[in-house]
C-alpha positions as CSV (number, residue, x, y, z in Angstrom):
1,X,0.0,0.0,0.0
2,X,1.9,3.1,-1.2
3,X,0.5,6.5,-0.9
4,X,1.7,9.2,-3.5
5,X,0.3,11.8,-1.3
6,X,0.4,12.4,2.5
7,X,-2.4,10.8,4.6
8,X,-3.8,12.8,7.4
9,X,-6.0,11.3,9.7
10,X,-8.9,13.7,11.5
11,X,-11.0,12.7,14.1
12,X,-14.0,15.4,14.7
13,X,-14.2,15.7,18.7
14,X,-18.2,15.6,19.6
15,X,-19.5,17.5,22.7
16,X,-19.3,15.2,25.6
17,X,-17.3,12.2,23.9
18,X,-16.0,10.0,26.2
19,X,-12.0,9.4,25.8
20,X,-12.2,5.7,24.9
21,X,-14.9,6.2,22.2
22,X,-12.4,9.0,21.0
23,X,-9.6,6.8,20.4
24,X,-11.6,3.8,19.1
25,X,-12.6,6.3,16.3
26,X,-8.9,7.3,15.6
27,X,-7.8,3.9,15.9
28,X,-10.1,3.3,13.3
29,X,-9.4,5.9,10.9
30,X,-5.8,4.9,11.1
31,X,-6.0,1.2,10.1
32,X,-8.4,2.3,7.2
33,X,-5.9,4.9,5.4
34,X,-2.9,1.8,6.2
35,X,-0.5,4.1,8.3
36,X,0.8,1.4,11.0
37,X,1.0,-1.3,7.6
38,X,2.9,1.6,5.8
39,X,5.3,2.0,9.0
40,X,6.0,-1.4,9.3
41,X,6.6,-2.3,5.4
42,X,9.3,0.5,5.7
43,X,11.2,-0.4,8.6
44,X,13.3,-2.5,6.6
45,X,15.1,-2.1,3.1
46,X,13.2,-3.6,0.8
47,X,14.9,-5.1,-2.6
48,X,13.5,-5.2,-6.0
49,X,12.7,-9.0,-5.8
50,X,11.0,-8.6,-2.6
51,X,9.1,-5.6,-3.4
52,X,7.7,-7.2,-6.6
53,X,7.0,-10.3,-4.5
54,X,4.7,-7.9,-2.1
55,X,2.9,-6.2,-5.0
56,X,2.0,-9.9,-6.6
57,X,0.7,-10.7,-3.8
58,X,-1.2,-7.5,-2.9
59,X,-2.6,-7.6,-6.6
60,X,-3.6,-11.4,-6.0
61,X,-5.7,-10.3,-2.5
62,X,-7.6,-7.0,-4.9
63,X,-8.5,-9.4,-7.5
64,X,-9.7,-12.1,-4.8
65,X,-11.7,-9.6,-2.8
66,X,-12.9,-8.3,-6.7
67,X,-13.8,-11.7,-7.6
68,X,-15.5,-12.8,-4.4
69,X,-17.3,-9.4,-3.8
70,X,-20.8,-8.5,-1.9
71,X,-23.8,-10.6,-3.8
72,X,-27.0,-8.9,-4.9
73,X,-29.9,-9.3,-2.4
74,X,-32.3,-12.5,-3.5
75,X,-35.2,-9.8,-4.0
76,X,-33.1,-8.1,-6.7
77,X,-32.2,-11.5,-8.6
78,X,-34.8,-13.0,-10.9
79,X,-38.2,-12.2,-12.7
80,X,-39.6,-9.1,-11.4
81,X,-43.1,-11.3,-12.1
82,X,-42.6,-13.0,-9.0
83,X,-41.6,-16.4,-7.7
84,X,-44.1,-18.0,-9.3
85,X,-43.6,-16.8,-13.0
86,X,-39.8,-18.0,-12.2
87,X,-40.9,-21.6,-11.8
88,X,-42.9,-21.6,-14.3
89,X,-39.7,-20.9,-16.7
90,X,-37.4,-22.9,-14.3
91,X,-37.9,-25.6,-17.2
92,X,-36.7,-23.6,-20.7
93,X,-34.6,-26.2,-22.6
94,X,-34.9,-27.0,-25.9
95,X,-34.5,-30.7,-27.6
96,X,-33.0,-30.2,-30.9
97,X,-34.7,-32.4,-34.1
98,X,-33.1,-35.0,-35.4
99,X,-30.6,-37.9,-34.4
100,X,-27.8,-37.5,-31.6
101,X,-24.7,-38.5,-32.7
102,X,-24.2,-40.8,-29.4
């Protein structure tokens, strides 16, 4: 995860907030924009083999959470007929004419 530009994080203090809720926010914030992961990837020199090793793999785990993404809700998929028009269609193949070939 490398940021071209600087990341600031800003928490927005509420009137009355307790302390604790206050840091769980900023704790938040921070593991969302990837500071501590950013901190710790450049503790340590990191080659050209290794750093193309570490981009495979963060490529691999976009294109899995891409592949695998949120599914529509059941109401959305299907007929907008109904349940019962989709059974109804459930059955829409075709036998072709003439003589299979096994």
């Amino acid at each position: 995860m490398f940021f071209r530009t600087a990341y600031n994080v800003q928490i927005v203090v509420d009137e009355d907030e307790p302390e604790e809720v206050l840091l769980r926010r900023f704790r938040r914030e921070v593991s969302k924009a990837g500071v501590i992961q950013e901190c710790k990837r450049r503790k340590f020199f990191e080659n050209k083999q290794e750093e193309k090793k570490r981009k495979t793999r963060e490529a691999a785990k976009r294109n899995r959470r891409r592949r695998y993404g949120p599914r529509p809700p059941p109401s959305a998929v299907g007929d907008a007929a109904g349940p019962k028009k989709a059974a109804e269609d459930d059955d829409n193949w075709d036998i072709p004419a003439g003589d299979l070939p096994y």
